[in-house]
N, C-alpha and C positions, 0 to 999 in steps of 0.2 A: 504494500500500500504506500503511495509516493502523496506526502504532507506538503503544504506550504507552508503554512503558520500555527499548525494542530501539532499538542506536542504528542506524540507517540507514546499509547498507553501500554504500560508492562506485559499486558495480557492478551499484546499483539506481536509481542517478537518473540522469537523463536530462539534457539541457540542452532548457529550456522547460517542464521539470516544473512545476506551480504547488503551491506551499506552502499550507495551509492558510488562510482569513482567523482573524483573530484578535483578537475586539472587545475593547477594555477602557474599560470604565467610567470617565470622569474625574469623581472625588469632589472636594471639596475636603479631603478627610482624605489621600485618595495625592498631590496633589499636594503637600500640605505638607508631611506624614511623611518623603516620599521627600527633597523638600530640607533639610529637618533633616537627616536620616540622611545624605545626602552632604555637610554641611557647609555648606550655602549658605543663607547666613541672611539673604540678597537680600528687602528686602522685599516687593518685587513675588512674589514663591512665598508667602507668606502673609497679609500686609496688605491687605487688600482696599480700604482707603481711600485707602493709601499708593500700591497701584498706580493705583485712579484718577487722583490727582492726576499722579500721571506718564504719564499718557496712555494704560494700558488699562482694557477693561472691567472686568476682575477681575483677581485673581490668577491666575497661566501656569505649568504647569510648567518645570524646567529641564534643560537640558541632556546634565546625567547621568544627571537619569531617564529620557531619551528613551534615552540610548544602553544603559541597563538594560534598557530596554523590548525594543528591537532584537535584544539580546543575546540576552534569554528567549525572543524568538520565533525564533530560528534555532536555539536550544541545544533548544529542544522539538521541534523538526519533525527536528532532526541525529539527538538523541539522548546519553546522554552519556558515550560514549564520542568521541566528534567533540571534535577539537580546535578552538576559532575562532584565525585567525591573524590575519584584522582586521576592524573594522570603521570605515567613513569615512561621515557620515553631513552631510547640511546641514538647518538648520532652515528651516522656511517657518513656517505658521500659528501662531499660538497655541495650548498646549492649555487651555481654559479649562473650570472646573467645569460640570457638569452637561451635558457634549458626553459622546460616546463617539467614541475612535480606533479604525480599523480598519487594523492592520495585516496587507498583502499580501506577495507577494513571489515571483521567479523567477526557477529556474535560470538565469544567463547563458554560465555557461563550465565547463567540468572540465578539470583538466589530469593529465594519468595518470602524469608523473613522480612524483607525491607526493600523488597522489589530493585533488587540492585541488579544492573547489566555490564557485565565486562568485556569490552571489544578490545580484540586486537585491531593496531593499526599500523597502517605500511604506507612510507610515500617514497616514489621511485623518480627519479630523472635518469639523464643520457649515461651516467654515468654508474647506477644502479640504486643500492635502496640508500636514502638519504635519513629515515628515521624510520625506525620498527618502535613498537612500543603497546603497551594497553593502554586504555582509561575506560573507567565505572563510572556510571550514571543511575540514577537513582529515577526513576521514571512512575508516574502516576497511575493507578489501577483505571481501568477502563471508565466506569461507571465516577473517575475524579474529572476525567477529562473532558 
């Protein structure tokens, strides 16, 4: 069942549901913007000279924009009324400008004391998976929504 603004009631997902894919574009205006905005004035997120010499091709996003990124794609596919209660993510690839990321992701567990959902998540570019990770969400009984 594909939602717009309905959050996605507990006693509609499955485990092994698959979530939506979910491309985004890697600019080099998001990757910068996004680290300004979290405070990481790392020059490797903007300096493109500064990160070559330190041994990438370009500038990478970071970190918090990955886990931003993660976030908006489970709080979109939940809904938002869904509470998220975590997310634990590891980096792999780079995101470097002019790739696009796709992130994936699947039901792995529900637990019915507290209607909690655990998806694994996966987002891939050119260069392959740039973040694996879960996060839980905590989603509304049918008859709340």
């Amino acid at each position: 069942m594909t939602r717009t603004h309905d959050t996605r009631a507990y006693d509609e997902v499955a485990v092994g549901d698959a979530l939506p894919e979910l491309p985004i574009p890697l600019t080099r205006t998001l990757i910068v913007a996004t680290a300004i905005a979290s405070r990481d004035y790392q020059d490797v997120h903007h300096d493109p000279g500064l990160a070559v010499e330190r041994g990438s091709r370009d500038i990478f996003m970071n970190i918090l924009t990955t886990n931003g990124l993660v976030d908006r794609y489970v709080t979109e596919w939940a809904g938002p009324a869904a509470v998220v209660k975590a997310i634990k993510i590891r980096l792999g690839v780079p995101n470097h400008p002019g790739d696009t990321m796709v992130l994936t992701g699947t039901v792995t567990a529900k637990h019915d004391e507290d209607n909690r959902v655990e998806i694994a998540v996966r987002g891939m570019n050119g260069l392959g998976a740039h973040v694996t990770g879960t996060a839980v969400v905590r989603l509304p009984s049918k008859d709340a929504t």
